[in-house]
N, C-alpha and C positions, 0 to 999 in steps of 0.2 A: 288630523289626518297626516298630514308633515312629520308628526311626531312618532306616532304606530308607525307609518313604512320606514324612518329613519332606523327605528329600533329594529325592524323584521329585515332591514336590510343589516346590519351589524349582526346580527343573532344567525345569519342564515350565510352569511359571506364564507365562511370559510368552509366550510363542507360542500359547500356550491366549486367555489376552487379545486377543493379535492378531488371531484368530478371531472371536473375541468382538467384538473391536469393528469389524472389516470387515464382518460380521454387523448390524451397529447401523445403520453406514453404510449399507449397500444398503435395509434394511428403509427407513430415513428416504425413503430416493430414490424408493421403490415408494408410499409413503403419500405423497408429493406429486408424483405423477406428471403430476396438469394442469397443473403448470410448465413442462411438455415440447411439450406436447401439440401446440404451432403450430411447434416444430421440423422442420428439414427432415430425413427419414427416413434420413440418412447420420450428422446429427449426434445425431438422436434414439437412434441405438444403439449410435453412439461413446459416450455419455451412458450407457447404459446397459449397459456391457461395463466403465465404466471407473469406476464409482460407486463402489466400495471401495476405492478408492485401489491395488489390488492386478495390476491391469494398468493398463500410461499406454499413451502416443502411444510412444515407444520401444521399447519390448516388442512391441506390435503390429505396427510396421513390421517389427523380424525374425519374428514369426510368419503376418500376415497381409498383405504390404507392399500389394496391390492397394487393399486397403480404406483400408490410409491413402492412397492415392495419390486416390482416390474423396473421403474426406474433406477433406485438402487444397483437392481441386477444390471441395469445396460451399463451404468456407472461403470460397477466393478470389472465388466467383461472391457471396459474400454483399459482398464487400470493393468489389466492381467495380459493385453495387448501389451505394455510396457515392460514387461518381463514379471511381474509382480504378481507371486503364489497368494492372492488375497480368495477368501471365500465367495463362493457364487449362494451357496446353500443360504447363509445370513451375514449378506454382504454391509459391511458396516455404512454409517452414512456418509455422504460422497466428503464430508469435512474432515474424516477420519482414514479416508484414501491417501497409500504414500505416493509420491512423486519427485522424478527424477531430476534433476539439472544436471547435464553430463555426469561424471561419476558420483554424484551427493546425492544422498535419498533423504528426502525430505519425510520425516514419521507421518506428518499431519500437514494438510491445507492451510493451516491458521497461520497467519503472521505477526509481528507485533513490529508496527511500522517504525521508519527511523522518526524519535523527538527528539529534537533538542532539548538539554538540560540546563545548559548555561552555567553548568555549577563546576568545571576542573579552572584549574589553578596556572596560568601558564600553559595551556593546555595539556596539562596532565591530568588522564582520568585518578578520580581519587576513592576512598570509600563510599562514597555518595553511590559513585558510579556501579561498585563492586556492589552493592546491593542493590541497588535497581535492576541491571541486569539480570544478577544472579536472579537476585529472587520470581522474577520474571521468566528465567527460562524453566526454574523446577518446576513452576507452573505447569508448562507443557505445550507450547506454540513450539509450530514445528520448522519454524524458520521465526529468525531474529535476527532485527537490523540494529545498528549502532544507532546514534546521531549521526550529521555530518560533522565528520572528523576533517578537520582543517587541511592542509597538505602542507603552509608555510605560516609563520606567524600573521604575515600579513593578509592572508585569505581567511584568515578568520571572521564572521558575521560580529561577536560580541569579544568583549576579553574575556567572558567564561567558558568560548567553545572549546571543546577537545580538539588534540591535534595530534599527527603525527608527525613529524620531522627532526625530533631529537632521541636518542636513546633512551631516556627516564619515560616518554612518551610510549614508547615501545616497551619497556618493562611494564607500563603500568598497565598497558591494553595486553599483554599475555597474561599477568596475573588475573584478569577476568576471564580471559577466554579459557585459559585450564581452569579456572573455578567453572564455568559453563559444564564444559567436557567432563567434567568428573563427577559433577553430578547431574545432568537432564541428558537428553536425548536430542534437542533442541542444535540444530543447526544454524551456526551465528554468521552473521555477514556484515561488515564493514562500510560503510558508509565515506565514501571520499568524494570532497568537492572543496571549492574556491566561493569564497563570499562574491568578490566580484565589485561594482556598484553599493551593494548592500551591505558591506563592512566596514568595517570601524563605529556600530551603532551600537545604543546602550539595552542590558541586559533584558529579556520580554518584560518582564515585571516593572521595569523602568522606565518603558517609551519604545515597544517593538519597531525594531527599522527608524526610529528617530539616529540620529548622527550625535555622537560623543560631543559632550561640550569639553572636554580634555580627554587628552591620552591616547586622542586616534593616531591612525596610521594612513598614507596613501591609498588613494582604489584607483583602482581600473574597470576597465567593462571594453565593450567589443565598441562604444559610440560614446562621446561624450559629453550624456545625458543623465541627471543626475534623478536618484529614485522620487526624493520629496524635492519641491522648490529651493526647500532649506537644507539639501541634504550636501555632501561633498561632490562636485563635480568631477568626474571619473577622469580617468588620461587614457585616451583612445591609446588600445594594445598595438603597439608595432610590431615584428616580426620579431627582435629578440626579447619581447616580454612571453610572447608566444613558445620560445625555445626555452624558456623559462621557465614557465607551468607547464609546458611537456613534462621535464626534467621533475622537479618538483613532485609531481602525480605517480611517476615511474620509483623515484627511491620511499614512495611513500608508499608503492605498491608493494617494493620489495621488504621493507619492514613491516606491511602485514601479512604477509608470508611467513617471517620470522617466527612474528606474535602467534600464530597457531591459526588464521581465521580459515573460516571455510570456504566462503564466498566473498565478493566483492562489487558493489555497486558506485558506478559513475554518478554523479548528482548534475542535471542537466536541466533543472525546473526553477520556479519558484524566483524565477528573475536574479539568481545567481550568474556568475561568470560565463558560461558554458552555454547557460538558459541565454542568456544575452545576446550573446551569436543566433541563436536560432530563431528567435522570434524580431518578426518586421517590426514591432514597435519600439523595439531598444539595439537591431542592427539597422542604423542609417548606415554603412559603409560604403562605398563605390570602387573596391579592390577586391580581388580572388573572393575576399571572404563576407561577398556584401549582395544583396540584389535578391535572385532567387534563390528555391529552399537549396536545391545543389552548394548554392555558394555558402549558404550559412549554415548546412551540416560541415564544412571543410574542417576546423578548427574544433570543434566537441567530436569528432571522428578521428582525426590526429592523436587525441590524448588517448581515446579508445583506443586506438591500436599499440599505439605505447605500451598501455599498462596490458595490456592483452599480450605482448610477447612479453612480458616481464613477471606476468604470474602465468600459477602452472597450471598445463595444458587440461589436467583433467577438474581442474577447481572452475565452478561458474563464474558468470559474471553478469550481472543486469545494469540495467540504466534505467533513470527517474529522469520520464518527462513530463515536461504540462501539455497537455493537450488540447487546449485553449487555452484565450488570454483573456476571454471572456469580454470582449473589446473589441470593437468596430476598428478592423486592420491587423489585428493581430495572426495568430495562426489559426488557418483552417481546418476543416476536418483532414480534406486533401492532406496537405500537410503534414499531420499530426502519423499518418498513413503510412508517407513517405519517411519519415524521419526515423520511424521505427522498423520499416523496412528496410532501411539504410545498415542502422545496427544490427539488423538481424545478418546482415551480409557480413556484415564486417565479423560478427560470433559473436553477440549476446544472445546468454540464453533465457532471457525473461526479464520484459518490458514492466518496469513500474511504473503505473499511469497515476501521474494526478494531473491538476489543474490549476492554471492563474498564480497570482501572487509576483507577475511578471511586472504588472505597473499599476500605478494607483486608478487608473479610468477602467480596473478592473471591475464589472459588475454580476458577479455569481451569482446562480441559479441553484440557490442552495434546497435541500431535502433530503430525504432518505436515501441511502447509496445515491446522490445523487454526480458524483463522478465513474459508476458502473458502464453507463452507456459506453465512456469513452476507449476502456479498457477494452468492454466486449466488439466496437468499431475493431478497435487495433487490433484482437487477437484473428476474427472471424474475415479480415480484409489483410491484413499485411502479414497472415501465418503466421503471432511469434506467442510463445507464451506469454501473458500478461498476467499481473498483477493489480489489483483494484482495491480503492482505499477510499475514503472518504463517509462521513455517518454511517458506517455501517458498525452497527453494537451488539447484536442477536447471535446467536451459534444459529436460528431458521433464517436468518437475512444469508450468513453464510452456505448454508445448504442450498437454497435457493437461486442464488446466484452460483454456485460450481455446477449443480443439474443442472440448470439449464443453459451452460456452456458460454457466459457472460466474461469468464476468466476461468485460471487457472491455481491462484489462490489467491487469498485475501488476505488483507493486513488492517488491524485494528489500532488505532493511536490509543484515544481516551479511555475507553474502556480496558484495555490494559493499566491504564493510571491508574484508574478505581480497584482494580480487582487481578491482582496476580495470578492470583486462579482462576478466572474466566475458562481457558480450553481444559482444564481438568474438573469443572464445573460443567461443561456441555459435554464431556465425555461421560459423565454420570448420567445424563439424561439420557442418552446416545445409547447407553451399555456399550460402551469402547475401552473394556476393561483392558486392552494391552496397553495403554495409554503409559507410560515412563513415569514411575515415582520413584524419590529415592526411600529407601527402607524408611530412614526418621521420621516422613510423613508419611508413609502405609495406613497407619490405622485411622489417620483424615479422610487417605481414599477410601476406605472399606466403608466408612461410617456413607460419606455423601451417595455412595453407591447401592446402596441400603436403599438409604429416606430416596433416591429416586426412581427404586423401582416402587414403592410406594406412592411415589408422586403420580408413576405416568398411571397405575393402576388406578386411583381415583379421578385421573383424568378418562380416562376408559368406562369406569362409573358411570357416569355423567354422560356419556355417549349413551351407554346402553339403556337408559333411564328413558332414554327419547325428549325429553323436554325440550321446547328452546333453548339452545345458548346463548348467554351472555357475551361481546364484544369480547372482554374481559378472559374468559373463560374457554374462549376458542383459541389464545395464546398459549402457549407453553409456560410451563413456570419458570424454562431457564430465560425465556423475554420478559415474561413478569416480573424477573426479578433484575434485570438489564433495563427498564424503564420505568 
């Protein structure tokens, strides 16, 4: 008997969980329901049918399609509120809506979040880069981030990060950015930040956030607390190191201006320099810049304002927070709230949410979009656009999350590794034939645009047939073919 229930309990544990925590999910949704509440009553129940992650935008359309077709339409009327001549008659899906940041119009929702590569040379990007990127943006994400680019040699994380701070550096990131520009549609954004604590370590593939056994350089951080036990103990920032990565941040912003970029993001997460200030578990300080959250936005709001007079007025600009530390003392919801409200004061136009990676007693709560909630808090409580990133691999995870007003757009890390064409692969599915190819690849578009309207038609098949479906078979083949 011991043996039967040990087995029935292992064989049964994990779908019991999934219960359990779709269960968790919806409870959370129903206890902060005033977040909803000025929603328009199409997306308020999209929102509310799709809260456990257990039906998306895909599922619906084969069960319910009129209603997505209803929701689509509130989509678009919300899109068309923004100045944007998009169709009400067959309003494309909410992933293929454009969107605005001050004067940049974004083609497409999709993003392709900042990775590190660890692969330039002195911090100059090289052809590694010029093809990852490139080929990346012909793809067709509608906004594309860099890595974080360094701002001085010594703020670098690895000795293979990119950087800006010397002229070769800056020739090298304009030759990719005209390579972008001239062929996609794809609006690129720049990635600037400071290792902090977390630099001078060796390459991921090496020993991630391990400390250099030669060739390092000095850190600093906002306390002098070092990341691992054995890692470099940091040198608490005084006022003129502060005047210093000011500085640093500002000619770094003014050489991607040069370089052609379109946007610009602050990197303020992940237990870098910036991140370090803001969160109570790596500022112990007891001066201006130490205590409450006031005190410890002073210093990552300084650099903002900086580089915000320094680039130009009608170019955006977002910030990458963690919005927890996943860590008993770290930052709170509250917090997470405030910080991004902060920025929003100060003129950013769209919060990148991620999470943790501030210090090792970090313990995630990982799954499927499972850093969306934090996004959809900060956009629906502190007003700002946000950005949400995290396991999210689906062009339906995507749709899903935009109707039902979780964020503003999404950004995909890994599954862009796999697959350069991911958003002109869910544009196929989608019938989002405006989608940006250049002429050389035309006849790949034509082709995949074919085989899926084929695809959804025997998906459609299968509906009208009546039978059961399959788990399997209730997914879309562009998830089918993402998992």
């Amino acid at each position: 008997m011991p043996a039967a229930l040990a087995r029935f309990e292992r064989g049964r544990r994990e779908e019991v969980e999934k219960i359990q925590h779709a269960a968790d999910v919806s409870l959370v949704w129903f206890e902060h329901v005033a977040r909803y509440l000025d929603f328009e009553p199409v997306q308020f129940a999209f929102g509310a049918m799709t809260r456990a992650k257990a039906i998306t935008y895909d599922n619906l359309r084969l069960r319910a399609p009129a209603f997505v077709e209803k929701m689509d339409r509130a989509f678009a009327e919300g899109v068309r509120k923004e100045g944007f001549d998009v169709s009400l008659d067959k309003p494309a899906a909410p992933m293929f809506q454009p969107l605005r940041l001050r004067e940049m119009v974004v083609p497409n929702r999709v993003a392709m979040s900042p990775m590190c590569m660890y692969s330039a040379e002195g911090g100059v990007p090289n052809d590694f880069h010029l093809v990852h990127y490139g080929a990346r943006a012909i793809g067709g994400p509608g906004l594309m981030f860099t890595e974080m680019t360094c701002v001085s040699r010594d703020a670098r994380i690895t000795p293979g990060c990119a950087g800006l701070w010397n002229d070769e550096q800056e020739a090298a990131w304009r030759r990719i950015v005209d390579f972008v520009h001239a062929n996609a549609a794809t609006k690129f954004c720049l990635q600037l930040g400071h290792a902090g604590r977390k630099g001078a370590t060796k390459l991921m593939w090496e020993g991630i956030d391990r400390p250099l056994e030669s060739g390092g350089w000095e850190v600093m951080s906002a306390s002098p607390l070092p990341y691992f036990p054995n890692s470099t103990v940091p040198r608490e920032m005084n006022r003129a190191d502060m005047d210093a990565v000011v500085t640093d941040f500002v000619l770094a912003t003014e050489r991607a201006e040069r370089a052609g970029f379109d946007m610009l993001e602050l990197h303020c997460a992940h237990g870098y320099l910036l991140a370090s200030f803001l969160s109570p578990l790596t500022n112990h300080r007891t001066d201006a810049y130490g205590g409450s959250v006031e005190n410890r936005l002073r210093f990552p709001l300084e650099v903002f304002a900086a580089m915000r007079a320094a680039w130009p007025a009608h170019k955006p600009m977002s910030v990458r927070v963690s919005a927890t530390d996943w860590a008993e003392g770290g930052l709170t919801p509250e917090d997470s709230v405030a910080i991004a409200s902060a920025f929003r004061e100060a003129g950013v136009d769209l919060v990148d949410v991620s999470t943790g990676q501030t210090a090792t007693v970090s313990r995630p709560l990982y799954g499927r979009m499972f850093q969306t909630p934090f996004a959809e808090r900060i956009r629906n409580e502190a007003g700002t656009a946000t950005m949400c990133v995290g396991n999210i691999t689906t062009p339906d995870q995507i749709n899903t999350i935009l109707a039902a007003g979780r964020a503003d757009i999404v950004a995909l890390g890994r599954p862009h590794l796999s697959d350069p064409g991911f958003t002109l692969r869910a544009a196929a599915w989608y019938g989002a034939d405006d989608i940006h190819c250049p002429p050389q690849y035309a006849p790949g578009k034509d082709q995949i645009f074919r085989n899926s309207v084929r695809d959804r038609a025997d998906l459609e098949d299968l509906k009208v047939r009546g039978r059961p479906k399959t788990r399997a078979e209730l997914r879309s083949p562009a998830e089918q073919a993402a998992t």
